[in-house]
C-alpha positions in Angstrom: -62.2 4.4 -34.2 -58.4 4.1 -35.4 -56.1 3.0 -32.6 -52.1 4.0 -32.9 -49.2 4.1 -30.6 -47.6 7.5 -30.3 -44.5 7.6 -31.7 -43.0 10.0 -28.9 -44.9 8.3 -25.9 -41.9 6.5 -23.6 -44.6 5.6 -21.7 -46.0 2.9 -24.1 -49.1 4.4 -24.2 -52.0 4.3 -27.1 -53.5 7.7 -28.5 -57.0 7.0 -29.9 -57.0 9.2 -33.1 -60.5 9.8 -34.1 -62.1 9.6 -38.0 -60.8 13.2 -38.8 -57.3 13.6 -36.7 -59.6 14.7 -33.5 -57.4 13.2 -30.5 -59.0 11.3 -27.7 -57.1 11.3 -24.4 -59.7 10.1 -22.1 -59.1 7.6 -19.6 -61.9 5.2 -21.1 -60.2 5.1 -24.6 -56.6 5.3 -23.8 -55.3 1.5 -23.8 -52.2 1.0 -21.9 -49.1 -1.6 -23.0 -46.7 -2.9 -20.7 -44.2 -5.4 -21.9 -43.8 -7.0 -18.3 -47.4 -8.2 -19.0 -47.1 -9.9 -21.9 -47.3 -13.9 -22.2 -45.4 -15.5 -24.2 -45.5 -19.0 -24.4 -42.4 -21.5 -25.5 -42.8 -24.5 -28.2 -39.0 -25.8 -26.5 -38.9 -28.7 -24.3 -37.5 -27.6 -20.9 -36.0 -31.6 -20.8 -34.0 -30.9 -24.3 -30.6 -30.9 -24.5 -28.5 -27.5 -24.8 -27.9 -26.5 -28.1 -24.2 -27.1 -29.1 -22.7 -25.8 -32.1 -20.1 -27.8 -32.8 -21.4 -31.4 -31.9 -24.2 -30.2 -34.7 -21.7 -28.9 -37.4 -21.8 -30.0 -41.0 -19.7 -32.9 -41.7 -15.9 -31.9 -42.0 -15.7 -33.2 -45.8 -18.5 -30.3 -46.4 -16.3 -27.7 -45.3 -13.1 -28.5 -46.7 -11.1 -26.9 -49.8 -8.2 -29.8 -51.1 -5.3 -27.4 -52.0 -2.0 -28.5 -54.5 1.1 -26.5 -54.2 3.3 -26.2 -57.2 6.6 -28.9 -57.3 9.4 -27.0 -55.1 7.0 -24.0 -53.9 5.6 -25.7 -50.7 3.7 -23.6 -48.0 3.3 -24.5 -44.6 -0.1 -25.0 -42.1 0.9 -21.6 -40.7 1.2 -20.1 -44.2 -1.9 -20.9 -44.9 -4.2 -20.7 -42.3 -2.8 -17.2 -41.6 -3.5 -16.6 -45.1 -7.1 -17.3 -45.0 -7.7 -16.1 -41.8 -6.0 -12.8 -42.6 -7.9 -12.6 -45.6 -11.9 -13.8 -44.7 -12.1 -13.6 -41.2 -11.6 -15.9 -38.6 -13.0 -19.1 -40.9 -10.2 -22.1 -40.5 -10.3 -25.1 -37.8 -7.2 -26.2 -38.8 -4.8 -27.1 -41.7 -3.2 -30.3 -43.2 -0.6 -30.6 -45.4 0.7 -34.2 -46.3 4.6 -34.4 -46.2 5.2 -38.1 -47.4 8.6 -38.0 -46.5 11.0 -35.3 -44.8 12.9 -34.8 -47.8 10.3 -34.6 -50.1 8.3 -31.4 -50.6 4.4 -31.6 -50.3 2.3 -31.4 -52.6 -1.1 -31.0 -51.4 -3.5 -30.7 -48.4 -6.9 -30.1 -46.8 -8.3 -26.6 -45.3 -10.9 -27.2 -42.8 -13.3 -24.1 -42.8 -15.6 -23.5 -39.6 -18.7 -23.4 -41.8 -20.0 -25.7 -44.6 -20.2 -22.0 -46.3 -16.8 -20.7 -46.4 -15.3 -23.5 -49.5 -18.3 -21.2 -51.4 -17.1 -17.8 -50.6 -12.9 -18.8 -51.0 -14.0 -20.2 -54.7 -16.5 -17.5 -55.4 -18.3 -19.6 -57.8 -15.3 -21.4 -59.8 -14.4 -24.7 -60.0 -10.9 -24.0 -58.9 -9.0 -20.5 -57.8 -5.4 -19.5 -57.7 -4.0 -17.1 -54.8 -0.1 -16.3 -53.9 0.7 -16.6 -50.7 4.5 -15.3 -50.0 4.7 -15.3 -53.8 3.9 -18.9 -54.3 1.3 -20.6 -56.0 -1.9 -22.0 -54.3 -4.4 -23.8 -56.5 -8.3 -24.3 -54.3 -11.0 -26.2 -55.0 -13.8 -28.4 -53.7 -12.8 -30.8 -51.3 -14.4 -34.3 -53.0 -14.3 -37.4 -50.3 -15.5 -39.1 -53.1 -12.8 -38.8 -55.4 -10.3 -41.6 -55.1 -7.0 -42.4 -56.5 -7.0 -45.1 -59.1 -5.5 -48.3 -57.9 -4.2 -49.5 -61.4 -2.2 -46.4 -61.5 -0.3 -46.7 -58.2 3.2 -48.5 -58.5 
Protein backbone atom coordinates (compact mmCIF):
# COMPACT_ATOMS: atom_id res chain seq x y z
CA UNK A 1 0.00 0.00 0.00
CA UNK A 2 0.84 3.70 -1.05
CA UNK A 3 0.74 6.10 1.88
CA UNK A 4 -0.01 10.09 0.99
CA UNK A 5 -0.98 13.06 2.94
CA UNK A 6 -4.16 14.68 1.78
CA UNK A 7 -3.63 17.81 0.37
CA UNK A 8 -6.93 19.37 1.86
CA UNK A 9 -6.73 17.60 5.36
CA UNK A 10 -5.91 20.64 8.09
CA UNK A 11 -5.91 18.08 10.27
CA UNK A 12 -2.50 16.54 9.32
CA UNK A 13 -3.91 13.48 8.63
CA UNK A 14 -2.59 10.45 6.15
CA UNK A 15 -5.19 8.88 3.60
CA UNK A 16 -4.02 5.33 2.68
CA UNK A 17 -4.74 5.18 -1.11
CA UNK A 18 -4.90 1.70 -2.10
CA UNK A 19 -3.15 -0.13 -5.57
CA UNK A 20 -6.04 1.15 -7.81
CA UNK A 21 -7.23 4.76 -6.24
CA UNK A 22 -9.59 2.61 -3.70
CA UNK A 23 -9.44 4.90 -0.34
CA UNK A 24 -8.92 3.43 2.99
CA UNK A 25 -10.19 5.42 5.96
CA UNK A 26 -10.14 2.98 8.57
CA UNK A 27 -8.79 3.62 11.90
CA UNK A 28 -6.10 0.79 11.63
CA UNK A 29 -4.58 2.38 8.42
CA UNK A 30 -4.95 5.96 8.93
CA UNK A 31 -1.54 7.27 10.47
CA UNK A 32 -1.77 10.44 12.22
CA UNK A 33 1.07 13.49 12.26
CA UNK A 34 1.39 16.00 14.74
CA UNK A 35 4.11 18.44 14.64
CA UNK A 36 4.11 19.04 18.52
CA UNK A 37 5.51 15.39 18.58
CA UNK A 38 8.21 15.59 16.53
CA UNK A 39 12.02 15.37 17.96
CA UNK A 40 14.30 17.19 16.72
CA UNK A 41 17.60 17.08 17.95
CA UNK A 42 20.36 20.15 17.91
CA UNK A 43 24.22 19.67 16.71
CA UNK A 44 24.71 23.54 18.62
CA UNK A 45 26.48 23.69 21.87
CA UNK A 46 24.10 25.25 24.47
CA UNK A 47 27.74 26.73 26.17
CA UNK A 48 28.57 28.56 22.54
CA UNK A 49 28.73 32.02 22.26
CA UNK A 50 25.76 34.11 20.55
CA UNK A 51 26.22 34.56 17.03
CA UNK A 52 27.26 38.16 16.27
CA UNK A 53 27.24 39.58 12.95
CA UNK A 54 29.40 42.13 13.02
CA UNK A 55 32.32 40.89 15.35
CA UNK A 56 32.40 37.93 12.43
CA UNK A 57 32.28 40.32 9.39
CA UNK A 58 34.75 40.09 6.53
CA UNK A 59 37.71 42.19 7.02
CA UNK A 60 37.02 46.01 6.23
CA UNK A 61 39.73 46.03 3.24
CA UNK A 62 37.37 43.15 1.60
CA UNK A 63 34.52 45.44 1.44
CA UNK A 64 35.87 48.55 0.44
CA UNK A 65 35.78 50.50 -3.08
CA UNK A 66 38.93 53.26 -3.23
CA UNK A 67 37.22 56.19 -5.18
CA UNK A 68 39.22 59.36 -7.07
CA UNK A 69 37.37 62.45 -7.73
CA UNK A 70 38.40 64.59 -10.74
CA UNK A 71 40.94 67.86 -9.85
CA UNK A 72 38.39 70.77 -8.70
CA UNK A 73 35.11 68.37 -8.74
CA UNK A 74 35.28 67.11 -5.10
CA UNK A 75 32.23 65.36 -3.44
CA UNK A 76 31.67 65.07 0.08
CA UNK A 77 31.02 61.79 2.67
CA UNK A 78 27.40 62.81 2.53
CA UNK A 79 27.46 62.97 -1.31
CA UNK A 80 28.37 59.87 -1.50
CA UNK A 81 27.14 57.68 0.88
CA UNK A 82 23.67 59.06 0.06
CA UNK A 83 24.51 58.21 -3.36
CA UNK A 84 25.05 54.62 -2.84
CA UNK A 85 22.67 54.18 -0.43
CA UNK A 86 20.03 55.79 -2.57
CA UNK A 87 21.04 53.80 -5.37
CA UNK A 88 21.72 49.86 -3.86
CA UNK A 89 20.08 49.79 -0.74
CA UNK A 90 21.08 50.35 2.51
CA UNK A 91 24.97 48.89 1.78
CA UNK A 92 27.58 51.67 3.32
CA UNK A 93 29.18 51.76 6.96
CA UNK A 94 30.62 54.84 6.43
CA UNK A 95 32.69 57.07 4.10
CA UNK A 96 36.28 58.62 3.98
CA UNK A 97 37.49 61.15 2.04
CA UNK A 98 41.12 62.36 2.56
CA UNK A 99 41.29 66.26 2.66
CA UNK A 100 45.23 66.89 3.08
CA UNK A 101 44.84 70.30 3.71
CA UNK A 102 41.72 72.70 4.08
CA UNK A 103 42.54 74.55 1.05
CA UNK A 104 43.23 71.83 -1.03
CA UNK A 105 40.44 69.81 -2.76
CA UNK A 106 40.47 65.96 -2.27
CA UNK A 107 41.19 63.79 -4.36
CA UNK A 108 40.35 60.38 -3.29
CA UNK A 109 38.73 58.13 -0.63
CA UNK A 110 37.54 54.80 0.78
CA UNK A 111 33.72 53.47 0.71
CA UNK A 112 33.19 50.98 3.37
CA UNK A 113 30.26 48.55 2.14
CA UNK A 114 28.35 46.35 4.87
CA UNK A 115 29.13 43.21 3.01
CA UNK A 116 32.38 41.78 1.40
CA UNK A 117 29.72 41.48 -1.65
CA UNK A 118 28.58 44.86 -2.42
CA UNK A 119 32.46 46.30 -4.16
CA UNK A 120 31.10 43.24 -6.66
CA UNK A 121 27.69 44.43 -7.43
CA UNK A 122 28.88 48.58 -7.49
CA UNK A 123 31.60 47.33 -10.24
CA UNK A 124 29.38 44.85 -11.95
CA UNK A 125 32.31 42.89 -13.14
CA UNK A 126 34.82 45.86 -14.31
CA UNK A 127 37.90 46.77 -13.25
CA UNK A 128 36.85 50.32 -12.67
CA UNK A 129 33.28 52.20 -13.15
CA UNK A 130 32.34 55.78 -13.63
CA UNK A 131 29.03 57.31 -11.97
CA UNK A 132 27.95 61.24 -11.61
CA UNK A 133 26.92 62.22 -8.60
CA UNK A 134 25.52 66.05 -8.66
CA UNK A 135 27.10 66.06 -12.13
CA UNK A 136 30.51 65.28 -11.10
CA UNK A 137 32.78 62.62 -11.88
CA UNK A 138 33.26 59.46 -9.61
CA UNK A 139 35.80 56.91 -10.75
CA UNK A 140 35.30 53.03 -8.36
CA UNK A 141 37.26 50.34 -8.19
CA UNK A 142 38.65 47.64 -6.01
CA UNK A 143 39.88 48.68 -2.79
CA UNK A 144 43.77 47.00 -2.89
CA UNK A 145 45.53 47.26 0.84
CA UNK A 146 48.17 45.97 -0.91
CA UNK A 147 48.85 48.52 -3.27
CA UNK A 148 51.34 51.10 -1.97
CA UNK A 149 52.71 54.30 -3.04
CA UNK A 150 56.21 54.18 -4.29
CA UNK A 151 58.65 55.78 -1.94
CA UNK A 152 61.25 56.89 -4.61
CA UNK A 153 58.50 58.86 -6.11
CA UNK A 154 57.46 60.89 -3.01
CA UNK A 155 59.27 64.44 -2.68
Amino acid sequence: MEQKQEAGSSNGEAVVVGPEGSVDQSNESVASFDSSSAVTESNLSPYAAEWDPFYYQAPEDDRCCYITFSNGFPLTEDQIMDFFNERFGSCVERVYVHCPHPWEDPLFGKVVFNSVLMPAIVLRGQVQVKFKIDRRPLWCKRFDRGRRRNPALIN
